[in-house]
C-alpha positions in Angstrom: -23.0 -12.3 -7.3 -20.4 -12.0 -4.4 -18.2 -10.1 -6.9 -20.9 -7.7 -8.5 -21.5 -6.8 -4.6 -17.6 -6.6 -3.8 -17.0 -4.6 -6.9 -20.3 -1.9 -6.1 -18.8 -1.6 -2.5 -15.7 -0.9 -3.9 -16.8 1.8 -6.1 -18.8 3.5 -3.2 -15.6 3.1 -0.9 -13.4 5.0 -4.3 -16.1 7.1 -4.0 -15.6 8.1 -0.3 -11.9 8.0 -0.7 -12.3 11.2 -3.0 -15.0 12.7 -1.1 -12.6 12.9 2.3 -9.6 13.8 0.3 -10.9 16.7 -0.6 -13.2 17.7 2.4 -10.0 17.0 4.1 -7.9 19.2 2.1 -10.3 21.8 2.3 -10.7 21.9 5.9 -6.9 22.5 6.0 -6.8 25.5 4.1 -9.6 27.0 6.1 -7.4 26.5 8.8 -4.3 27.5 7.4 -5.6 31.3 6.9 -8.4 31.7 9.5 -7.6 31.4 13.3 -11.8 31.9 14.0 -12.5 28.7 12.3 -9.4 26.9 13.6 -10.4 27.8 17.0 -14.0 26.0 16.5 -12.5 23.2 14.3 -9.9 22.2 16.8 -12.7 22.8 19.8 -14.8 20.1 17.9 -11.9 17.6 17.0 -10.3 17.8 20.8 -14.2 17.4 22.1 -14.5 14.3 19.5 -11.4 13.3 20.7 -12.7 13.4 24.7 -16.1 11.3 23.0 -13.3 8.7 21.9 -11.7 8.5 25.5 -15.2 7.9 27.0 -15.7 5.5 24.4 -12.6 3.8 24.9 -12.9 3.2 29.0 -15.9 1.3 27.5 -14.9 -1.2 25.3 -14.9 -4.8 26.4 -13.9 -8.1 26.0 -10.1 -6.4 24.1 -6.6 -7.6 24.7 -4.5 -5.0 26.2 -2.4 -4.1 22.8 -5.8 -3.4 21.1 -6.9 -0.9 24.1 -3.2 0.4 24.0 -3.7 1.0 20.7 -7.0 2.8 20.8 -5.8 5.4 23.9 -2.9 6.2 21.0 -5.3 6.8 19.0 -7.8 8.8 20.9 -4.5 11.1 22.0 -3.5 11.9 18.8 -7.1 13.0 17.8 -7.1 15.5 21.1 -3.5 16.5 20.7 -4.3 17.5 17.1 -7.3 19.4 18.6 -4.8 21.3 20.7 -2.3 22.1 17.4 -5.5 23.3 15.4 -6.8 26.0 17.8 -3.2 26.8 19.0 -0.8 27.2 15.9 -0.5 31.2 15.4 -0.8 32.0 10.7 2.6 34.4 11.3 4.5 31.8 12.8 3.7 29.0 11.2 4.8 30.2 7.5 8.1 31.1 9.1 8.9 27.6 9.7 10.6 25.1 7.6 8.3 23.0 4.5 9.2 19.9 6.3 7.7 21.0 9.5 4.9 22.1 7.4 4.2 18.6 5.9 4.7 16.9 9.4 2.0 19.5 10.8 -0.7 18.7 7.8 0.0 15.0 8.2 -1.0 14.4 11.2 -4.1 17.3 10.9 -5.0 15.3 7.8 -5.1 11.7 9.7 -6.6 13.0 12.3 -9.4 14.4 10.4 -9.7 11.4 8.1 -10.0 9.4 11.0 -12.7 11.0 12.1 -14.7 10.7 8.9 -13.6 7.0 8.4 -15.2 6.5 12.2 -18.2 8.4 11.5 -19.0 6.7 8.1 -18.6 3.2 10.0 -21.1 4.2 12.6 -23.5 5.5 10.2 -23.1 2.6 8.1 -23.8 0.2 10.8 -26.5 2.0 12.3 -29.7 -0.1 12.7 -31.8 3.0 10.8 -29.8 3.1 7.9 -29.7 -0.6 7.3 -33.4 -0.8 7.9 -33.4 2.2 4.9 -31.4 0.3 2.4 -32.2 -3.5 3.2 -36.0 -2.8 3.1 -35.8 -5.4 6.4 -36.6 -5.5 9.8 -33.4 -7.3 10.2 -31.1 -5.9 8.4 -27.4 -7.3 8.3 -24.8 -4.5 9.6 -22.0 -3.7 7.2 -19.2 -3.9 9.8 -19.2 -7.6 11.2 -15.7 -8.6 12.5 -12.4 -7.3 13.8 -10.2 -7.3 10.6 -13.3 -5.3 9.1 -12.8 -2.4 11.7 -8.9 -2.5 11.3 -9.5 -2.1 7.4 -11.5 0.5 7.6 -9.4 2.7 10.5 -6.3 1.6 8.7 -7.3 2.5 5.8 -8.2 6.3 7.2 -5.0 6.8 7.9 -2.9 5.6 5.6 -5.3 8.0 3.2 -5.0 10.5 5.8 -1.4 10.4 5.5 -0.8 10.7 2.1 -3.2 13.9 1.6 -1.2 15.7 4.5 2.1 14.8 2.6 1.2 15.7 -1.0 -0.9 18.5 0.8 2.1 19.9 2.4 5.0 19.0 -0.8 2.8 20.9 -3.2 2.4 24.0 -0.6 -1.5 24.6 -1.9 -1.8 26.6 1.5 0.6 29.7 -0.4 -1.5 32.1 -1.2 0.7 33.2 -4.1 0.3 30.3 -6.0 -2.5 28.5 -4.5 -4.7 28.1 -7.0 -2.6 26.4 -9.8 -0.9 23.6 -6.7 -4.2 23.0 -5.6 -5.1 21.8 -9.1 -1.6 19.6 -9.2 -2.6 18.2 -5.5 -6.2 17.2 -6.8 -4.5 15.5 -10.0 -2.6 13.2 -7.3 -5.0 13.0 -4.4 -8.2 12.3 -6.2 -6.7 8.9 -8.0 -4.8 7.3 -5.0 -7.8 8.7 -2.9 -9.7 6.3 -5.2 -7.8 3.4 -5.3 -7.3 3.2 -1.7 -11.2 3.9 -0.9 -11.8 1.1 -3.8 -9.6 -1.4 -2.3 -11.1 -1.0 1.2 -14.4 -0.9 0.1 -14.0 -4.1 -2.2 -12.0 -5.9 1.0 -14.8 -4.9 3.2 -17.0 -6.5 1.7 -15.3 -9.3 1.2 -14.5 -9.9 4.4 -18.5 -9.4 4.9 -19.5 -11.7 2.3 -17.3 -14.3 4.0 -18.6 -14.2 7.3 -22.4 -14.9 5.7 -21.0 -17.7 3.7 -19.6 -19.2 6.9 -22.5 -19.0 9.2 -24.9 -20.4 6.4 -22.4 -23.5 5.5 -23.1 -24.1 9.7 -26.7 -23.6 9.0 -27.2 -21.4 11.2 -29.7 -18.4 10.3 -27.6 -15.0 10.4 -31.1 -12.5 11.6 -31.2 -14.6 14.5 -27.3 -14.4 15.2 -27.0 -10.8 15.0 -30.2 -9.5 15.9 -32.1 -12.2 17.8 -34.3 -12.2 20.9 -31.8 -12.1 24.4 -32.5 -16.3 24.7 -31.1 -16.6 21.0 -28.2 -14.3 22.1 -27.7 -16.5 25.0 -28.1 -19.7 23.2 -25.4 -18.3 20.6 -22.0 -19.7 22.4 -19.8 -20.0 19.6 -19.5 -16.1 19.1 -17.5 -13.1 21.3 -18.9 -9.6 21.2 -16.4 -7.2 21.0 -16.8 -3.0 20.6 -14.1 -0.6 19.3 -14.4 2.8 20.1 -17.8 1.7 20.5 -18.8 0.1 16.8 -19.7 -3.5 17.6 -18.3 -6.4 15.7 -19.0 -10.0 16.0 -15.9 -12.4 16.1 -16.4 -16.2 14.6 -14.5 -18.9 15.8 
């Protein structure tokens, strides 16, 4: 049973994988050739990127690393808002392919990123469990630390990859576009998969394992994550933690 569910929530995260690799790649080549929507785009990303900050100053109960780690993050996000808005079409096809590639890389993490985030807080929002548990108390899908590293890991590491086949194919030349762009989704669209896959099925996992641990205590898991505030007090064998402001619940 554990396995069926593993292997489902790895076919939804393939799934995903292919749906941001290409929303991803898209969004680049609207970029690429109009300045009006790259203006608007990179507005949005720098002002999800000042959300981030805020979100950051916020969390609690991290080691110093982790919050290090999470202002690098939130600074790439705005200084890729900055690049989006300010990077002129004549100049940049003047410059060299590798600059290119180094340019969609980190536009393509950064926007990954952003969707990985925004999945994760939809997913773990109480209205859409409530909508797919049928429950009152529905279990979030993002319990622990190593969950939220998976997933924002994950979103980069895809992110990545689609900026650097994005940029070796050169789909943004006009000449050509058309025929790379179908090469580029013949590579992106399997690793897409198999990354999104492996995440998903890991995820899960990882899940899975945290319900299997509280019931061998026999301890009842509605009451542990969404209890009254005397069975959250009561419950001193847990830490709550937030990153970037998706809450996780870290077993001992």
């Amino acid at each position: 049973m554990i396995f069926l569910k593993c292997l489902f929530s790895g076919i939804s995260g393939g799934f995903f994988g292919v749906v941001f690799c290409l929303a991803t790649s898209t969004i680049l080549i609207e970029v690429t050739y109009h300045n009006y929507f790259g203006y608007i785009f990179g507005s949005f990303i720098f002002l999800f990127g000042v959300y981030l900050l805020i979100r950051t100053f916020q969390m609690n109960n991290v080691t110093r690393l982790l919050r290090f780690l999470a202002f690098l993050l939130t600074s790439f996000v705005l200084g890729s808002g900055i690049l989006i808005g300010a990077v002129d079409n004549q100049w940049f096809f003047e410059t060299t392919n590798s600059l290119r590639i180094l340019y969609y890389s980190v536009m393509s993490i950064s926007i990954m990123f952003i969707l990985v985030y925004s999945l994760i807080e939809v997913l773990n929002s109480r209205f859409f469990n409530c909508l797919c548990c049928k429950s009152d108390n529905p279990k979030p899908f993002v319990l622990t630390k190593p969950q939220v590293y998976c997933g924002l890991i994950g979103g980069v590491i895809i992110g990545l990859v689609n900026g650097i086949l994005f940029g070796s194919f050169d789909v943004e030349n006009t000449s050509k576009s058309y025929h790379d762009f179908h090469i580029f989704q013949i590579y992106i669209i399997p690793i897409g998969f198999v990354i999104g896959f492996i995440l998903g099925f890991w995820n899960e996992y990882l899940r899975e394992k945290v319900f299997q641990e509280r019931i061998s205590l026999g301890s009842m898991l509605d009451d542990h994550y969404f209890g009254d505030e005397t069975s959250a007090v009561e419950n001193d064998d847990k830490d709550n933690y937030t990153i970037y402001g998706v809450g996780y619940t870290e077993e001992y």
